[in-house]
C-alpha positions in Angstrom: 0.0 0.0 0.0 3.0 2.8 1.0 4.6 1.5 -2.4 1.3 3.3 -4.2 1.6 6.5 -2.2 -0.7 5.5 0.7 0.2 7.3 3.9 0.0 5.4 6.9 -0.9 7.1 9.9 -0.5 5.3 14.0 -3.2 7.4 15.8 -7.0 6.3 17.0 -9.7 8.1 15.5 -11.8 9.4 18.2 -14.6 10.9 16.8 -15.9 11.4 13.5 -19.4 13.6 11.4 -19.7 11.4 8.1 -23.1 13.2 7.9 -22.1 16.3 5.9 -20.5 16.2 2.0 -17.1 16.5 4.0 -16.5 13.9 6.3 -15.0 15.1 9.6 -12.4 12.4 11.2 -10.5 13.7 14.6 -7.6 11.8 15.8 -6.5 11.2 19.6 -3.1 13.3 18.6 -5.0 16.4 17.5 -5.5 16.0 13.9 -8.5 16.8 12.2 -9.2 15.3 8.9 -11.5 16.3 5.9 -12.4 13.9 3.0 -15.1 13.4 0.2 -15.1 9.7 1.2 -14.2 7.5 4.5 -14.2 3.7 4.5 -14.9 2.0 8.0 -12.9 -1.3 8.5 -12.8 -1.1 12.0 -13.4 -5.0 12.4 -14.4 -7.2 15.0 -13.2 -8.0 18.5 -13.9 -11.9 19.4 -16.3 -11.7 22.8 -14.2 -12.9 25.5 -14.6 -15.0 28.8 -13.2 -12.5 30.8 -10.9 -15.3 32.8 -7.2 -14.7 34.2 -4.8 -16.0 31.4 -7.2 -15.7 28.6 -5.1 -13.2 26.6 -1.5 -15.0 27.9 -2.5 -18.2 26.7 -4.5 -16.8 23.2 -2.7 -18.9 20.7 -1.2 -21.7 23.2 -4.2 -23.4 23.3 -7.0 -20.9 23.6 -8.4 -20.4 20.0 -11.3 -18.1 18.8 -11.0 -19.6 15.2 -11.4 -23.3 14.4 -10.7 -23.0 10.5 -7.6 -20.8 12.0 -6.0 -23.2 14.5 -8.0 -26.5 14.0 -4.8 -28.2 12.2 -2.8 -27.7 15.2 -4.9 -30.5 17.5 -4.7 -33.0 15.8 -5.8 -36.3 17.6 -6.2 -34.0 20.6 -8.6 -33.5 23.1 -10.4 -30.1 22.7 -13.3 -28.2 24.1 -15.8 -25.3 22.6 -17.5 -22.5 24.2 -20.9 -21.8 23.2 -24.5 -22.7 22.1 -25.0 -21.0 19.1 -24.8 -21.9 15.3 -21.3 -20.2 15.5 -20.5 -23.1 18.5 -22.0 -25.7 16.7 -19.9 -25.4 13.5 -16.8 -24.9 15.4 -17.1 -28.2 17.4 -18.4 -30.4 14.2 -15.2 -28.5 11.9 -13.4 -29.9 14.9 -14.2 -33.0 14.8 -11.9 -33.3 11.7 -9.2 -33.1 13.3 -9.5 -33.6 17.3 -9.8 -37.2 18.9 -12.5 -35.7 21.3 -14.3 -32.3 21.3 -16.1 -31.4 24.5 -19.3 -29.0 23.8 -19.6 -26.6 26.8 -22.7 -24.8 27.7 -24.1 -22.9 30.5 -27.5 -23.6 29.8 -29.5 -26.8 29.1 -30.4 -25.9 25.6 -28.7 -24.3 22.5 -29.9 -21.2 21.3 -28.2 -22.6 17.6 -30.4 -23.7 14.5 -32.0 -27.1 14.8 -30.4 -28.7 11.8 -26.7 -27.4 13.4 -27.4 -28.9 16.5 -28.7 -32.2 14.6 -25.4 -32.1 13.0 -23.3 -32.0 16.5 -25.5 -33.9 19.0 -24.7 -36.4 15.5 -21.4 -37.0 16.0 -19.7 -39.3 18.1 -17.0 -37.1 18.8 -18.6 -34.4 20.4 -19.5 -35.0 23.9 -22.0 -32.2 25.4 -21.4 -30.8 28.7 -25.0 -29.1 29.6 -25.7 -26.0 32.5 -21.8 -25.5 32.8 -19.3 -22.5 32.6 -15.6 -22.0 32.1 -13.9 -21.0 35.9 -10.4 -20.5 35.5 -7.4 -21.6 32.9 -4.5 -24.0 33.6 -1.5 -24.0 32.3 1.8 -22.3 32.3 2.7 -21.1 28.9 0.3 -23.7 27.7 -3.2 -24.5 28.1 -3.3 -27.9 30.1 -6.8 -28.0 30.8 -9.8 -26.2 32.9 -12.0 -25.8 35.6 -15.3 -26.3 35.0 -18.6 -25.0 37.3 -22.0 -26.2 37.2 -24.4 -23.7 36.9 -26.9 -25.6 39.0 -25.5 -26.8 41.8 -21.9 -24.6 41.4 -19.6 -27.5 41.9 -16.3 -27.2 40.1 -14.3 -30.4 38.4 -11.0 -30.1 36.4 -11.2 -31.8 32.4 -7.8 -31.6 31.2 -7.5 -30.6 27.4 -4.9 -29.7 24.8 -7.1 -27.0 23.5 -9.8 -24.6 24.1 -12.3 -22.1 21.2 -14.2 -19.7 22.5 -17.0 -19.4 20.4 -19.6 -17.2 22.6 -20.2 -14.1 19.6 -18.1 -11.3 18.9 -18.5 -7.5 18.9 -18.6 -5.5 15.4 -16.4 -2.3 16.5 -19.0 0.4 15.9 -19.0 2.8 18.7 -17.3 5.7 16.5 -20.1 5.7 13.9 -23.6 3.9 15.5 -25.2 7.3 15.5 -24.6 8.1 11.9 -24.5 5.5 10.1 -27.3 2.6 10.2 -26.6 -0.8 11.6 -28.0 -4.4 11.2 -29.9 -6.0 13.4 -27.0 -7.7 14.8 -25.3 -4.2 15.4 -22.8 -4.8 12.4 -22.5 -1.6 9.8 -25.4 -2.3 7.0 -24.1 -2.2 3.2 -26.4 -2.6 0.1 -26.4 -6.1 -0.8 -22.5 -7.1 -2.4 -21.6 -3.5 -1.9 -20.0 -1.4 0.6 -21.9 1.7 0.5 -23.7 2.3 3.8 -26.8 4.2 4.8 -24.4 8.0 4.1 -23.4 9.3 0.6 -19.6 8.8 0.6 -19.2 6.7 3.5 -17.9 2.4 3.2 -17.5 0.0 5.1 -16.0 -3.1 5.1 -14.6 -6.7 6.4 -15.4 -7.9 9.7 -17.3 -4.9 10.2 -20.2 -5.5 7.9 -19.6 -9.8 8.2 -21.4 -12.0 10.9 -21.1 -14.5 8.9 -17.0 -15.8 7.5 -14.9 -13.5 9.8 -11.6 -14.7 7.2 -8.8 -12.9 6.4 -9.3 -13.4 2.6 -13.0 -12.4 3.1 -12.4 -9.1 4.3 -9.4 -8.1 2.1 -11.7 -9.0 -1.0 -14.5 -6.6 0.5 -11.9 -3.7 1.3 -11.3 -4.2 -2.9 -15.0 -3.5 -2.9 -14.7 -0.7 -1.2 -11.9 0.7 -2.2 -13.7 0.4 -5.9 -16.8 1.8 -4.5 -15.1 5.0 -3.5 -13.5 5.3 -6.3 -16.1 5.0 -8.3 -18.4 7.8 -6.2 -15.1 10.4 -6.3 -15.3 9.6 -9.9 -19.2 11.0 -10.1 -18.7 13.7 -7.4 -19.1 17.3 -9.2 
């Protein structure tokens, strides 16, 4: 990108107008910024258990991405965090490669689709643990395993693993722009259909930002193309 004249600049944006014909973007160091067109790729942050050792032992064990990290637990014992659709395609992706994948859940239900839950309750691999919630981490360096609590009764019991994927939602990064621009239902930036144009003349968005769905690297580089097309495109018709 430098090597075609971008200019790269460290800073967080704190607060932004994209309402007007000139968009308005003010950094933390002071800057102000005016432009024809902005394009939001703020991304999405993975929702996290909120445990000590989470973040010290993210990528030694504790995964947020199963098509990311699956390869690496091979004939392994893993667990998964959730009861959504998300959850359920995680653990039976899993399944591929893992000798045993636990299903954890804090309630007695899933929340997921019935045909995905079909699809895990299915497979012999995947043992559900119902109306239970991840405690603590172990490990030193390396996830070793966890501490489980019921959410009944609140006893705990330790279930040793080589891995752990947290797959309880994540969190579109829209704070900057939610009272401007309109969202989904889901709270991620709405485009029109394969687009990136948003509800403001001017204004894109795209990649994790505007995708529930894939969250993958290639995904969201081949929707910044979009957008960076898009702009292009409106600049192009701008009098």
């Amino acid at each position: 990108a430098e090597r075609f004249g971008t200019e790269v600049l460290l800073d967080d944006v704190i607060e932004v107008d994209l309402t007007g014909t000139i968009k308005i973007v003010k950094t933390g160091g002071g800057q102000t910024f005016e432009a024809k067109t902005v394009i939001l790729a703020t991304g999405a942050a993975y929702r996290e258990l909120g445990l000590p050792k989470e973040k010290e032992l993210s990528g030694h064990g504790v995964s947020w991405c199963a098509t990311c990290d699956g390869f690496f637990f091979r004939e392994k014992t893993i667990a998964v965090i959730g009861g959504g659709d998300s959850a359920m395609e995680e653990a039976t992706f899993l399944t591929r490669f893992a000798s045993k994948v636990y299903l954890i859940h804090r309630r007695d239900t899933f929340k997921a689709s019935k045909i995905m839950q079909e699809r895990a309750l299915a497979n012999p691999k995947i043992e559900v643990v119902w109306n239970t919630e991840v405690a603590e981490l172990l490990g030193e360096g390396k996830l070793s395993g966890i501490i489980t609590r019921n959410t009944v009764d609140g006893s705990t019991k330790q279930l040793d693993l080589d891995g752990l994927f947290i797959a309880v939602g994540n969190d579109p990064r829209v704070w900057l722009v939610e009272n401007q621009v309109e969202l989904t239902a889901e709270k991620f930036i709405k485009v029109e259909g394969r687009s990136s144009k948003t509800s403001l003349p001017g204004v894109f968005a795209c990649g994790d930002v505007i995708d529930p769905t894939y969250r993958q690297a290639i995904t969201a580089a081949g929707s910044g193309c979009v957008a960076a097309l898009d702009a292009e495109h409106y600049l192009a018709d701008v009098k």
